[in-house]
C-alpha positions, 0 to 999 in steps of 0.5 A: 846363586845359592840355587845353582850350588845345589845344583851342581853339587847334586849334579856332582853327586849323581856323577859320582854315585854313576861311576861307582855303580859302573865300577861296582858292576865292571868289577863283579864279571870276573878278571879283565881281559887285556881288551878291557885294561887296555880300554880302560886305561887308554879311556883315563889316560886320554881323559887326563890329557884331554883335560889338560890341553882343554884347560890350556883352551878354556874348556877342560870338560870337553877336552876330558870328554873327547881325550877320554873317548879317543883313549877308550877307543885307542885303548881298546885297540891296542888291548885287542891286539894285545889279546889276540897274542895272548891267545896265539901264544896259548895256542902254540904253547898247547900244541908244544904241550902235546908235542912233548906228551908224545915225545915222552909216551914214546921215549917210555914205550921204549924204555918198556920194550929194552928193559922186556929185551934185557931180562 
């Protein structure tokens, strides 16, 4: 009995130190983009409830295991949705940009032109 312990307690240990280094690592690539937030919550929150019904049932571990797997891939989803609006916004407030710029080069080229008629 005092062998599985240890065991477990080394199997815990080598849980923990993998997802620190995998955060360590997630971490070092710059700032998350929304796909990768989305994955990411979706992945703890699915995990979190997979876990609860799975203790309603007697098996806690798979229940995270399977909520945490379909979050991160309904989590992905909605974050990969999510960053294509990002982007079509981006792209639309560029060419608003643009439009602006013109408007206001043309609006000083006839400021020029009037104020060269004045004087």
């Amino acid at each position: 009995m005092n062998k599985n312990k240890n065991g477990l307690r080394f199997s815990m240990g080598i849980v923990a130190l993998s997802l620190t280094a995998i955060t360590a690592v997630g971490c070092a690539g710059g700032p998350l983009t929304a796909r990768e937030k989305g994955a990411g919550i979706g992945a703890v929150g699915g995990a979190a409830a997979g876990g609860l019904i799975g203790s309603a049932v007697g098996h806690p571990g798979a229940g995270a295991a399977i909520g945490g797997g379909v979050g991160l891939g309904a989590g992905a989803l909605i974050g990969d949705y999510m960053q294509g609006q990002e982007e079509t916004q981006y792209q639309y407030n560029q060419q608003q940009i643009q439009q602006n710029q013109r408007v206001i080069e043309r609006n000083r080229q006839e400021t020029l032109r009037l104020q060269r008629q004045e004087y």
